[in-house]
N, C-alpha and C positions, 0 to 999 in steps of 0.2 A: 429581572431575571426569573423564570419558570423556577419554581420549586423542581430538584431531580433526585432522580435515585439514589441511592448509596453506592453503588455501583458506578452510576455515571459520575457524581460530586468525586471520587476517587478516580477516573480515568480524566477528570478534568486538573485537579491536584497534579495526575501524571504527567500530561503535555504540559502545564505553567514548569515542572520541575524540571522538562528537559529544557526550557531558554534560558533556565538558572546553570543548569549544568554547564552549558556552551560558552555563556556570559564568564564564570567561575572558572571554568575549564581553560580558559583562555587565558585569563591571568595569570594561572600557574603554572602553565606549559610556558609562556611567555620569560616567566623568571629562571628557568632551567637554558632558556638558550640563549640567556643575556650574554654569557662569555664567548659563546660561538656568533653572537651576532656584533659583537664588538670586535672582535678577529678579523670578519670579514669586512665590517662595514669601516674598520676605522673608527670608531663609535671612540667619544671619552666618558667620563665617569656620569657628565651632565648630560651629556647624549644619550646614555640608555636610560638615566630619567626621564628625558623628555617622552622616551617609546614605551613608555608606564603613564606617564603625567599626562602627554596628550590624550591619552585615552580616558582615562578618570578624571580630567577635568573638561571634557567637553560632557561627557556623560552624568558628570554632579552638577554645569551648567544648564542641561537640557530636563533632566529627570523629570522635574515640578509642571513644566510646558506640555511635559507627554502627557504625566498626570492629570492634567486639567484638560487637555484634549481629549482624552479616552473617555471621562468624567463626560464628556461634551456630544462627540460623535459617534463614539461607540467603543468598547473595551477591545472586542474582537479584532475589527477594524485595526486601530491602532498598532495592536503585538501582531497582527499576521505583518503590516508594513515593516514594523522592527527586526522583524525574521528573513525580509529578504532582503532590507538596509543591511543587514547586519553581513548575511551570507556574501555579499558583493564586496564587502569591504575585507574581509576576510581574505578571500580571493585576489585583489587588490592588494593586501598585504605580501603573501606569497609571490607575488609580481614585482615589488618594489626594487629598481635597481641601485636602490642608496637611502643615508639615514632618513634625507631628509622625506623622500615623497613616501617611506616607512612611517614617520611620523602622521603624513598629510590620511595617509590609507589608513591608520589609526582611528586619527579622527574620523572618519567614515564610518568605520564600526561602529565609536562611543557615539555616533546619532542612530543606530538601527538600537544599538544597546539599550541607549534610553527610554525607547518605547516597550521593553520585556519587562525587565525585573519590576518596576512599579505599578505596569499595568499587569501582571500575572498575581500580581500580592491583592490587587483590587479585586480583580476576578475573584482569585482566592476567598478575599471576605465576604463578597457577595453571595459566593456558593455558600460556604459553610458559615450558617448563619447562629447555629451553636456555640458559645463563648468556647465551652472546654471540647468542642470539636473540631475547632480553631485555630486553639491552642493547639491541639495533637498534629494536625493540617501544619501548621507551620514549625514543627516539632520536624518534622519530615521534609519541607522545604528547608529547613537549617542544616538536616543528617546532610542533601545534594553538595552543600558546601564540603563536606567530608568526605563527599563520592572522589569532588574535583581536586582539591587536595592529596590526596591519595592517588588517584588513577595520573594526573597532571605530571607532577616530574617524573613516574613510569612511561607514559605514552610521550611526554616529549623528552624523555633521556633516550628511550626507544629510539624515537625520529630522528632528533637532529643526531646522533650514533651512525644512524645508515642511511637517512635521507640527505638528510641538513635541515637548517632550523626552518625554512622555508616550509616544509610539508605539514611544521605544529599547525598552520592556517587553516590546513584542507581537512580535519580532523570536524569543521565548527558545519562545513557543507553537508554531510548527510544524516547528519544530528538536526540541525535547522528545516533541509526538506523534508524529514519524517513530520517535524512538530508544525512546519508551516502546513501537510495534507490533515494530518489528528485535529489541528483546530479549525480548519476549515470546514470538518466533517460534525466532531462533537462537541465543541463548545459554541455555550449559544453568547447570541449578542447581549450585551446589556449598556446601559448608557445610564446618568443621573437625569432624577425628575427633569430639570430644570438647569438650560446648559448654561455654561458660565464663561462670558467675553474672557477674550484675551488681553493681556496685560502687556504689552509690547515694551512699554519703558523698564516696568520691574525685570523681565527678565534680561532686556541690556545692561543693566546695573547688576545683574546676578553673573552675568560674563565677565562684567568688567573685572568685579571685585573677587571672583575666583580666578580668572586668569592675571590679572597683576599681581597676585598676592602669593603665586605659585610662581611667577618669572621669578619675581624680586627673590624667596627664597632660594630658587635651583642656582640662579646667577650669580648670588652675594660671592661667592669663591672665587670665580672668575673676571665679576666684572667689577668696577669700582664704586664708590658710593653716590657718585654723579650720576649713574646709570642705573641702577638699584633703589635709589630715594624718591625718583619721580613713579616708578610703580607701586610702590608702598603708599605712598600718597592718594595714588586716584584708586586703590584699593579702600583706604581710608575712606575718601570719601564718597565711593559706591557706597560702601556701609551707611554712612549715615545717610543718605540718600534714600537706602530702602527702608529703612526705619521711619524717617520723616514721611515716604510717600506711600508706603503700604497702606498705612491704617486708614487713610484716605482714602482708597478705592472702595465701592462696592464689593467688587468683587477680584479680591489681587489676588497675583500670581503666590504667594504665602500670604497665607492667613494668619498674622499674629495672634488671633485669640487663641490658637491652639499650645501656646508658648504658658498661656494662662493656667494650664493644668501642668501642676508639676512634676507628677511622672512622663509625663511630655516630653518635657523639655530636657529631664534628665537622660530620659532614653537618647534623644537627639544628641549630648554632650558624649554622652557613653559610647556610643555608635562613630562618632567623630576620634573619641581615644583608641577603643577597639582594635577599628580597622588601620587609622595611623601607625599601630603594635603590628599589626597584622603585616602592613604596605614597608614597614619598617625590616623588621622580622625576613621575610622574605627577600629583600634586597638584599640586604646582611650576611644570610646565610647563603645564599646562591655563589654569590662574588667572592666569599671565603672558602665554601666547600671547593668549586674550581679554578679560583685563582691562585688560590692560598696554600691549601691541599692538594692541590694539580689533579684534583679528581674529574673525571668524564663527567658527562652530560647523564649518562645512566646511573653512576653509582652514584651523585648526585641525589641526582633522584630517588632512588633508596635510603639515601639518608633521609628524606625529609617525610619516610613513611611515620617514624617515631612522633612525627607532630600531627602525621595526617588521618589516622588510627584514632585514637582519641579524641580527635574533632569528629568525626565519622559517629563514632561510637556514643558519645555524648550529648552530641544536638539533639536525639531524639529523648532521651532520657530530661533534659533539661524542657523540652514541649511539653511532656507528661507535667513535669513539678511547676511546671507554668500554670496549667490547665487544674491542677488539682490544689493546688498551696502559693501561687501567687508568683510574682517575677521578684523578689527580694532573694530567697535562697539563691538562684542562680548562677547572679549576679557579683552575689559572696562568694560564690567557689570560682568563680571567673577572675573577679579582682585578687582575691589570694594567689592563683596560681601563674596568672599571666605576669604578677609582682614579681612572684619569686624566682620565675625563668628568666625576668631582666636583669633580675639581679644576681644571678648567678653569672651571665655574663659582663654586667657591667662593675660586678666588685670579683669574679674570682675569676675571670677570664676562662669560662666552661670550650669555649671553642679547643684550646688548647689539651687535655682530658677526653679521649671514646667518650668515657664512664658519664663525665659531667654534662658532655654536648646531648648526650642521649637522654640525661633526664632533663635537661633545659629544653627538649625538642618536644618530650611528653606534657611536662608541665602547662607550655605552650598550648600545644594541645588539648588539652581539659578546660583550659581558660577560655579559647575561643568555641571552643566546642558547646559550653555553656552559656554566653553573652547573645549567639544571633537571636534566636527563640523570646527573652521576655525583652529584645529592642521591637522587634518584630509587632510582638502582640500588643505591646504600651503602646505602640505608635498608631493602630486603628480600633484598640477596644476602647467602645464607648462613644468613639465618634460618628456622627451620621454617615448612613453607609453609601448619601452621596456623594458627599468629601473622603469617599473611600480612597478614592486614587490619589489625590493631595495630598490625605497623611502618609500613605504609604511613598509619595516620593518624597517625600521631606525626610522620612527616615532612609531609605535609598540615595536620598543625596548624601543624611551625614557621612554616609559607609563610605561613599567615595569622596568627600570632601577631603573625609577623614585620612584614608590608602591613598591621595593625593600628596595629602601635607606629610605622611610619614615618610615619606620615599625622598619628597622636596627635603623636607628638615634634616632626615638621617644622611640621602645623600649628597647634601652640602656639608654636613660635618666629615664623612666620612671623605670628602676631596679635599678638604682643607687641610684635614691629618695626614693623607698618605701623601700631600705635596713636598712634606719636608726630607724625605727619603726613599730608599727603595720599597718598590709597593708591598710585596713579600713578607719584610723587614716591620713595615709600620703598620702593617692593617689593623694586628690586634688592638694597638692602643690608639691607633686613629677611630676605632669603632667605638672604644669604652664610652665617647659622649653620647654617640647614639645608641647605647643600650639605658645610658642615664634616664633616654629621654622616653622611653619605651618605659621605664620604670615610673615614671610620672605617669604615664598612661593607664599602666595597670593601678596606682594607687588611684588612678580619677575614679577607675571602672566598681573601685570597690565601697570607696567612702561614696560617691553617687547613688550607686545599689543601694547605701544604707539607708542613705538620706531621702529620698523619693522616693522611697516604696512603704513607707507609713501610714499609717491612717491619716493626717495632717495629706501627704499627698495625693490619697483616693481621695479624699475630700476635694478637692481642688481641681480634680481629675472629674468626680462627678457634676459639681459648677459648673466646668467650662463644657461637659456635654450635653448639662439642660440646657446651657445659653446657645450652644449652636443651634441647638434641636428646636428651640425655638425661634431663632432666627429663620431655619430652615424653613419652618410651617408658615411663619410668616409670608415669605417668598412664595411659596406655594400658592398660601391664599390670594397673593397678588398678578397669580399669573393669572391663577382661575377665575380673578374677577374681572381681570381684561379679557 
């Protein structure tokens, strides 16, 4: 990629942030008109998981494939295709005459989806090739989270109020044409040295074992252990499968040695707890605010400015303290306070309390607001900025691996608890295990931060990016001498 301006490196930051917006924008509008789309559709508790889970698990199954194609045939390439996969299924969406071909049109998006947010982070590092400019750059891609949080249950309490939930879709159409003409225009092509095969088996095994390992959770409620035990299994053994058959490639769809640096890996784990709080979090409150509460689709949505404020507000503060002092602080105010927002609902029942739901919403808020930023930066500083698109979707997958399993795990607990009575009657304490579990998430986020961000972890961090880097040249010299 051309060295470019300041001026242009910042209007390129701006089109990658609007596929972020659309992508983000979309999940949280999504969660505001669960209860209006369960109304209409007939949807049950498992059924509007699946119109979350289809989408974040085809999008955590695909991520790594965009990455490594983008890496391959070209970055540009790639995300302008994602931006019109993406706008078509969107559309597709707002069309759908029932749960099921809702879910199918889902899926549609999380394949345009998957070629943006990973390949826009590569771009991203390609352009600003300053560690602490970088930082600040994805200080700024993290605030976008904050935008869609914030604006999300406003424009779709807004919509589905006077349209129906149907029109949150049409919102992603002229957000996507703006960013599909801006990058057509000013973002240049870029592609790695030296393209890198495709992996056809690993990523069937990346399907397998994310899509089994989500049935078997969303189902265990409803379905019996006959039907539950054989998806857990070939989850099982996808896993070990990719283990056994990665490190054997040349060139695989993951790259294990990057597991080899332990702020890596921590990031990867942290990113996986996060967002599960996050996917958790958001189900929870949505389904309680209007089922519970009997509150609209709008004022809904006003509730959840208290948590959207603070992420807003934070993510870019937390790029700064990246860029200047390291991803450890962050980290630390992320795990203290996403802790203590679970735990205010899972030991003193905050939903119940203005007073308490308001500060469990803020809390929340400071936590995630601080954790995108050093997942972000651990996950491509230092690594070759050919394998820029492969770290960056590996960390893009945990996110949604991660908002997968939270949604799957909280909302299997949270059907099994309101089956024993009236819904109204049982939510509160039907929810308390899934705040428990939220509360494990935020303890991961914070003992992690501690533990991988030491000198013992940049050590390890630095290892495994001479060993790529030299691997890399290696390749190189072997291309040049053919």
């Amino acid at each position: 990629m051309p060295e470019l301006s300041r001026r242009r490196r910042l209007l390129v930051l701006a089109i990658c942030c609007m596929s972020l917006l659309i992508v983000s924008l979309d999940n949280t509008v999504l969660n505001v008109a669960l209860p209006s789309m369960q109304h209409e559709l007939h949807a049950t508790t498992s059924g509007l998981q699946w119109t979350i889970d289809a989408y974040t698990l085809v999008l955590a199954s695909l991520l790594m494939l965009a990455g490594s194609t983008a890496d391959r045939i070209g970055r540009k390439r790639v995300f302008m295709a994602g931006l019109i996969v993406f706008g078509i299924g969107s559309l597709l969406c707002s069309l759908a005459p029932n749960l099921e071909l809702l879910v199918v049109f889902r899926m549609v998006q999380a394949i345009g989806g998957s070629m943006l947010n990973p390949v826009a982070m590569s771009i991203i590092t390609n352009t600003f090739t300053d560690a602490r400019e970088r930082a600040r750059a994805i200080g700024v891609w993290g605030a976008v989270v904050g935008i869609s949080m914030a604006a999300g249950p406003l424009v779709g309490g807004l919509l589905v109020e006077s349209v129906g939930w149907r029109s949150i879709f049409w919102v992603n159409l002229p957000v996507g044409l703006v960013a599909l003409l801006l990058t057509l225009r000013f973002v240049p092509e870029s592609r790695a040295p030296k393209a890198r095969r495709p992996d056809p088996v690993g990523q069937v095994l990346v399907i397998a074992l994310f899509g089994s390992l989500t049935y078997a959770i969303i189902e265990a409620p409803d379905s019996g252990a006959g039907r539950v035990v054989p998806f857990a299994a070939v989850a099982l053994v996808a896993l070990l499968a990719l283990l056994w058959y990665e490190p054997r490639r040349t060139e695989p769809l993951i790259d294990l040695r990057f597991f080899h640096s332990v702020p890596f890996s921590g990031a990867t784990v942290i990113a996986v707890s996060a967002f599960a709080a996050l996917g958790g979090f958001l189900f929870l409150s949505t389904l309680y605010l209007q089922n519970v509460r009997g509150l609209d689709a709008l004022h809904a949505g006003l509730w959840m400015l208290p948590m959207a404020g603070p992420t807003f507000l934070c993510a870019p503060l937390s790029g700064r303290l990246v860029g200047s002092r390291g991803p450890r602080l962050p980290l630390l105010i992320a795990g203290c306070a996403m802790t203590a927002s679970a735990v205010l609902f899972a030991a003193f029942e905050a939903e119940t309390s203005d007073a308490t739901l308001f500060i469990g919403y803020v809390l929340f808020g400071i936590g995630f607001g601080f954790v995108n930023a050093p997942i972000t930066n651990t996950a491509v500083s230092g690594m070759p900025r050919a394998q820029a698109g492969v770290a960056a979707a590996v960390a893009s997958t945990s996110r949604q691996l991660g908002q997968t399993l939270g949604v799957a795990v909280v909302g299997a607990l949270l059907a099994a608890g309101v089956a024993s009575g009236p819904y109204k009657d049982t939510f509160v304490s039907a929810a308390r295990p899934g705040w428990w579990v939220l509360t494990v998430c935020g303890v991961a986020v914070l003992s992690l931060g501690a533990l991988t961000t030491g000198r013992w972890g940049r050590r390890t961090a630095e290892d495994t990016a001479e060993r790529l880097r030299a691997t890399e040249v290696r390749e190189a010299a072997g291309v040049n001498a053919s």
